[in-house]
N, C-alpha and C positions, 0 to 999 in steps of 0.2 A: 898804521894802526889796524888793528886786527879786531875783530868784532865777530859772535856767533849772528850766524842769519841760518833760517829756515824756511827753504821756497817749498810751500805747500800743493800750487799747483799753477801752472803757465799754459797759456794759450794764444795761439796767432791770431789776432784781427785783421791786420792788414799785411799784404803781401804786395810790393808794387815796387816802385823806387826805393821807397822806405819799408820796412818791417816796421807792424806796432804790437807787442807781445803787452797782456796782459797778464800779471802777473799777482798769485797771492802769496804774503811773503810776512813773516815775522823775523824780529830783530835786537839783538840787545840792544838794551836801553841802559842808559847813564847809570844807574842804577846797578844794573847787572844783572838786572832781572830781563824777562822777555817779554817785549811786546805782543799785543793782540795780533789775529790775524789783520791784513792790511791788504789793500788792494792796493798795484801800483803800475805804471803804464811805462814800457820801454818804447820809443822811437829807435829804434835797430836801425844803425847807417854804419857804413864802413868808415874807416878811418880817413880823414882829409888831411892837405897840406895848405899850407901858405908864404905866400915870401913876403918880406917887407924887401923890396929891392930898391937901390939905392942907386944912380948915374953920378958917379964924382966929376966927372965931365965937367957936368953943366949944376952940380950942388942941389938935385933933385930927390923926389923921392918919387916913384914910380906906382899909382894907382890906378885902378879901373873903376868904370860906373856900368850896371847895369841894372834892368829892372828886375826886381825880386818882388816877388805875387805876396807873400808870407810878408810884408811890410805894407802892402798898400792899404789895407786899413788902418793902419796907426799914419797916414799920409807922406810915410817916407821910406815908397818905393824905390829909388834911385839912390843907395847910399855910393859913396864910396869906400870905397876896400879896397886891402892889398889884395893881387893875384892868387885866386885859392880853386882848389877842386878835389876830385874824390880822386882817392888810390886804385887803381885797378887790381883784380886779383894776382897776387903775385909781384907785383910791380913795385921796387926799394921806392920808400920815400923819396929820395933826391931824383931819380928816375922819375918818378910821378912829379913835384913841381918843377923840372926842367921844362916839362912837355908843356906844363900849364901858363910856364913864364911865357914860351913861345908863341904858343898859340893864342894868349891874352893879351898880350902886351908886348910882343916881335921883339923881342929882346934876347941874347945868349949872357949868359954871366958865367963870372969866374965861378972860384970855389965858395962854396957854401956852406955856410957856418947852421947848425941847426940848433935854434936856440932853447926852443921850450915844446911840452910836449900837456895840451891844457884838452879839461870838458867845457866847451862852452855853454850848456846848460846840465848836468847832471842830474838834475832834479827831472829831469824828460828822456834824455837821449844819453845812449852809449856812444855815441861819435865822440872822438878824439879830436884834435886839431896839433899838425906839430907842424910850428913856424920856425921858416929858416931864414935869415938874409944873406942877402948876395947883390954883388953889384955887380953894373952892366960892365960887358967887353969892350963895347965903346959908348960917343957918345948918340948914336944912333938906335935908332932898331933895325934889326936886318930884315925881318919880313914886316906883314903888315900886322899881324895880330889882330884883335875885334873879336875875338870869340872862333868857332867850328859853326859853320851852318847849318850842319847836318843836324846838330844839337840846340838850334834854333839861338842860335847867341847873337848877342847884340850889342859888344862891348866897347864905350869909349875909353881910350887911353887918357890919364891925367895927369902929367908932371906938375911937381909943386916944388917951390923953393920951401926949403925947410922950414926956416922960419912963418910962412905961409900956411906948411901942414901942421905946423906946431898951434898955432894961432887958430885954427881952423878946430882941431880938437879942443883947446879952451872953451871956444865960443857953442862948442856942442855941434858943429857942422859936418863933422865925423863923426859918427856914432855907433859904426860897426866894432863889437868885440874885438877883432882879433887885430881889425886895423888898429883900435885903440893901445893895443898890447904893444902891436909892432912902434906904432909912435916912439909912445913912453918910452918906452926901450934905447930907442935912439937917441930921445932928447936927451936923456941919462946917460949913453955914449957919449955925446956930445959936450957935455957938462965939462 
């Protein structure tokens, strides 16, 4: 769907990890007519990946824990989530989460299937997320994974029996976006 929009005048606030561009902006509206001027706030991130990675080995699915600052006031710093991180300039998606599967989670996988390509909040942020699954080469990891130290990481590795992670989503115990996605996903494979 296509829509007229009118950006009247943008401006940088923040410049760091993230970009945060303010922005004044009118918009059609249902109507068809145009909205007022509107103030509206972009968090500028580059595009990320994710894997929902699978070990048929051993009937697992393959997640990480770490602590994320941006949840410790709603008290649940420590989600788990599938394997995800930012694309580097230049860098193919599948290129970008091979690196991340390794160094998160010591894992190599086969071919990867790219499944969806989603905004996890649009109403804030231009980041994209494209999750792919893939399952492990065997039923091992070949390194150790845990994260980069350089980049202060601190990652446990978490297999679950499906039924486990399926379960675990019900009950609300998973509660990351994209992990949520990748579950579903599978349970629905699975079916």
């Amino acid at each position: 769907m296509t829509k007229k929009t009118k950006i009247e005048k943008t401006r940088l606030l923040v410049d760091d990890f993230f970009k945060l561009e303010e922005a004044y902006v009118a918009f059609e509206k249902k109507d068809g007519e145009m909205s007022k001027t509107v103030r509206r706030l972009d968090l500028k991130r580059d595009d990320a990946v994710c894997a929902l990675i699978v070990n048929q080995h051993k009937g697992t699915v393959v997640l990480v824990r770490q602590f994320r600052y941006a949840a410790l006031s709603r008290g649940q710093a420590w989600p788990l989530e599938l394997v995800a991180g930012l694309i580097d300039d230049g860098e193919p998606a599948e290129d970008a989460i091979r690196r991340e599967i390794l160094e998160e989670a010591g894992y190599k996988v086969g071919p990867l299937q790219r499944l969806f390509t989603f905004y996890p909040s649009p109403g804030i942020t231009s980041e994209r997320g494209i999750l792919f699954y893939g399952e492990t080469d065997g039923a091992e990891p070949v390194e150790a994974g845990g994260g980069l130290a350089e980049e202060n990481e601190d990652i446990e590795i978490v297999e679950l029996p499906f039924a486990e992670a399926f379960a675990m989503v019900e009950s609300g115990e998973i509660y990351d976006g994209k992990t949520l996605i990748g579950l579903l996903w599978l349970k629905n494979k699975l079916a």
